[in-house]
C-alpha positions in Angstrom: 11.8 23.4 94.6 8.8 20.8 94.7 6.4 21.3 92.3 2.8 22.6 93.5 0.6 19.9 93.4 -2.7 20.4 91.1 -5.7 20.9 92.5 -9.3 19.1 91.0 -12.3 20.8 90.8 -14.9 18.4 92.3 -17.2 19.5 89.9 -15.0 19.0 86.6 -15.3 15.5 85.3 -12.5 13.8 84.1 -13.0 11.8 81.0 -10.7 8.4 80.8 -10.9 7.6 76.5 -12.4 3.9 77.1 -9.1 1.4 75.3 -10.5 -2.2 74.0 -7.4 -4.3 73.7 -7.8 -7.0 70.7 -6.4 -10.5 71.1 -3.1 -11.4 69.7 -4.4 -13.4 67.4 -7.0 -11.8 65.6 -6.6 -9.3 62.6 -8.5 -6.3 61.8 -9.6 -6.6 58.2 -10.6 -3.1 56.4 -13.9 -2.3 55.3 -13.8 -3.1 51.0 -15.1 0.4 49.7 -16.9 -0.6 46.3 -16.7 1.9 43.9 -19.5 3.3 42.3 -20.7 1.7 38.6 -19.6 3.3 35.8 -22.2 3.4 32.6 -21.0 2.7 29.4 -22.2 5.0 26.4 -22.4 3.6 22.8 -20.1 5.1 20.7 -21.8 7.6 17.7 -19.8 5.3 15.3 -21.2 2.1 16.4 -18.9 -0.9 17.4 -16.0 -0.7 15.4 -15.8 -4.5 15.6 -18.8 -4.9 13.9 -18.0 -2.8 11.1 -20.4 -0.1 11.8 -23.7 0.6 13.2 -25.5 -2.2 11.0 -23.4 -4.6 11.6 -21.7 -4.8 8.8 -18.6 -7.3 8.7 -15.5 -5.7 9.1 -13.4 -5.0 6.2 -9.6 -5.3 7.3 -7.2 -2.9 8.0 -7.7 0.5 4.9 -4.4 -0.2 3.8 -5.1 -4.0 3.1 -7.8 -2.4 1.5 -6.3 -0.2 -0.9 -3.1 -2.5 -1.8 -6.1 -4.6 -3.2 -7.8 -2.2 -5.1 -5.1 -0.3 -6.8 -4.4 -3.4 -9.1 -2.3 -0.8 -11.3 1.2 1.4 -10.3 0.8 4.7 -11.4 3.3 7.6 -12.1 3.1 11.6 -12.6 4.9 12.8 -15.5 3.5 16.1 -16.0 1.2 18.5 -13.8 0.6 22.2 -14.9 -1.8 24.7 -14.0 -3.5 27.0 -17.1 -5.1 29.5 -17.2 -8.9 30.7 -19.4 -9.1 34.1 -20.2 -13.3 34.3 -19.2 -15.1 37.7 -18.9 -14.6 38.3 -15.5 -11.1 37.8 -15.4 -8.6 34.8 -15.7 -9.8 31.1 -14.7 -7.0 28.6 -13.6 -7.1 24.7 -14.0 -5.1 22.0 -13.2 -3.6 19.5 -16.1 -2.3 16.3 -15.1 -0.3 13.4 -17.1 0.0 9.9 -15.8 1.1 6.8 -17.0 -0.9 3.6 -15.3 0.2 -0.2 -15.4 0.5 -3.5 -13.6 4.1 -3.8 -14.5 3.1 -7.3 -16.1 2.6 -6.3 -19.8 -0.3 -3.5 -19.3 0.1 0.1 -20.0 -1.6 3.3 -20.1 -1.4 6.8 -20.7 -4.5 9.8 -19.9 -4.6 13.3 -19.7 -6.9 15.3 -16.9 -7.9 18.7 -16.4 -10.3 20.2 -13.4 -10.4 22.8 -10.9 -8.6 20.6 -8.3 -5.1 18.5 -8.5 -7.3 15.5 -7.0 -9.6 15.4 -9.5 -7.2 15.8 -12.4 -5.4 12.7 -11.3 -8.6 10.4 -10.9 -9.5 12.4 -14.7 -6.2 11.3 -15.9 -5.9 8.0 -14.6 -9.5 6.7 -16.1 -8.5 8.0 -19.2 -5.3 5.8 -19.1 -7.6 2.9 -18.0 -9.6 3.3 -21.4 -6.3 3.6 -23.5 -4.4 0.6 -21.8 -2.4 -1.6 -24.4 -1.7 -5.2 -23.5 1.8 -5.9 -25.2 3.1 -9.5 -26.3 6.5 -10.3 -24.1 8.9 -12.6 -24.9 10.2 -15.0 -21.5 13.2 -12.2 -21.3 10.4 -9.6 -20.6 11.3 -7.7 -23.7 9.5 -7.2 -27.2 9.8 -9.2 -30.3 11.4 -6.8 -32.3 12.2 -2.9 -33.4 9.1 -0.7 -32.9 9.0 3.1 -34.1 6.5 5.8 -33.7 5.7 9.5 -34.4 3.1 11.3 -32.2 2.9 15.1 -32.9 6.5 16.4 -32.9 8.2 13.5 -31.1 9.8 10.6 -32.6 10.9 7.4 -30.2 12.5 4.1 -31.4 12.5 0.9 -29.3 14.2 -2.1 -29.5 15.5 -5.1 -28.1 19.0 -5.1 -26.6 19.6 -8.5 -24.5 21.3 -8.2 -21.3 21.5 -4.7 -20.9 18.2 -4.0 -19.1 16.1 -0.6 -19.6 17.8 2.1 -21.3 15.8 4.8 -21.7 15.0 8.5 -20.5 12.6 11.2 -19.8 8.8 9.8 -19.8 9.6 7.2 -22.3 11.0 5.4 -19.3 7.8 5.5 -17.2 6.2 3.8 -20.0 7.9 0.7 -20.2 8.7 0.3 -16.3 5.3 -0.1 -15.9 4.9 -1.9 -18.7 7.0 -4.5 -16.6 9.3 -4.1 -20.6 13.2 -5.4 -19.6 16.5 -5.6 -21.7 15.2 -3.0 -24.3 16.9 0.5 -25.7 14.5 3.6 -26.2 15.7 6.7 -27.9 14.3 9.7 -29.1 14.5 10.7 -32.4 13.9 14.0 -32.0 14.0 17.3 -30.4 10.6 17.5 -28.4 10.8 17.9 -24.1 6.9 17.4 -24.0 6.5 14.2 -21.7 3.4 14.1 -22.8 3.8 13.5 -26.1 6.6 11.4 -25.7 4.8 8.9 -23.3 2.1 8.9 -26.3 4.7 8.4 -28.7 6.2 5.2 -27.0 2.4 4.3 -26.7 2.2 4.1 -30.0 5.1 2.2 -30.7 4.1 -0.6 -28.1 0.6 -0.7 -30.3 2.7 -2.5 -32.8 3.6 -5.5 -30.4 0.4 -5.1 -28.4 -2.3 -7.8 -28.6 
């Protein structure tokens, strides 16, 4: 069967889409959208860079910082928490030990209390700035000769042993590793397991050799 052939409307118009044929040669190039400016806010902490909102020069890294401010090492050899007995009830405190020192013949032993651990330990460690001892070394990094001290109920005896490096034990030990002491012996002569006063009783051995 043929197929019926279609018949035009006179009236309809018949729209032909209009082609424009480009030469071979040229190239359509696309339109370059330009994206809208974005505006740059200060920061609230000023330029960084700068060091602040003042301009202050920078300061370095904060751990550069610190490594040169905390000229001494530091160690913890006691922490405990007490207890007042006030009116209204029981009131607790912190009480920290620490032994302070450059390891190059400085030493130093302080006691803090305060409501918070923080503050005990910035307490304690400017009281063992005020009681530093500088102690005379020989070139073997040891002490002169035999040192002994009482403090309270401890008794601790120091003294020179070459070649055998630091023997010694509980807070004693602390003492004279950041004393920078080598090639000595400690030993305690007595019975006491405060580190507290054992620390102070090594102190006051070294007070002998100090300068």
């Amino acid at each position: 069967m043929s197929a019926e052939p279609k018949i035009i409307d006179e009236a309809e118009e018949v729209v032909v889409p209009e082609v424009v044929l480009l030469p071979v040669d040229e190239t359509v190039v696309p339109v370059e959208t330009k994206e809208p400016e974005k505006k740059a806010f200060p920061r609230r902490g000023g330029d960084r860079d700068r060091g602040g909102m003042r301009g202050r020069p920078s300061r370095g890294p904060r751990k550069e910082r610190d490594e040169r401010r905390s000229e001494f090492a530091q160690k913890l050899i006691g922490i405990r928490r007490v207890a007042r007995v006030m009116a209204g009830g029981r009131r607790f405190n912190f009480s920290v030990a620490i032994v302070l020192g450059d390891k190059k013949g400085r030493v130093g032993v302080g006691l803090g209390k305060a409501a918070d651990t923080a503050l005990a330990i910035e307490k304690a460690t400017r009281a063992a700035k005020r009681s530093m001892l500088t102690i005379n070394l020989t070139k073997t990094r040891s002490i002169p000769r035999n040192v002994e001290a009482k403090y309270c109920a401890s008794v601790v005896e120091i003294r020179p042993s070459p070649g055998r490096g630091l023997v010694a034990g509980s807070s004693v030990r602390a003492v004279l590793e950041l004393a920078g002491i080598s090639d000595v012996t400690a030993k305690l002569l007595s019975r006491s397991k405060n580190p507290l006063n054992n620390a102070r009783a090594a102190m006051a051995a070294l007070k002998a050799v100090s300068k």
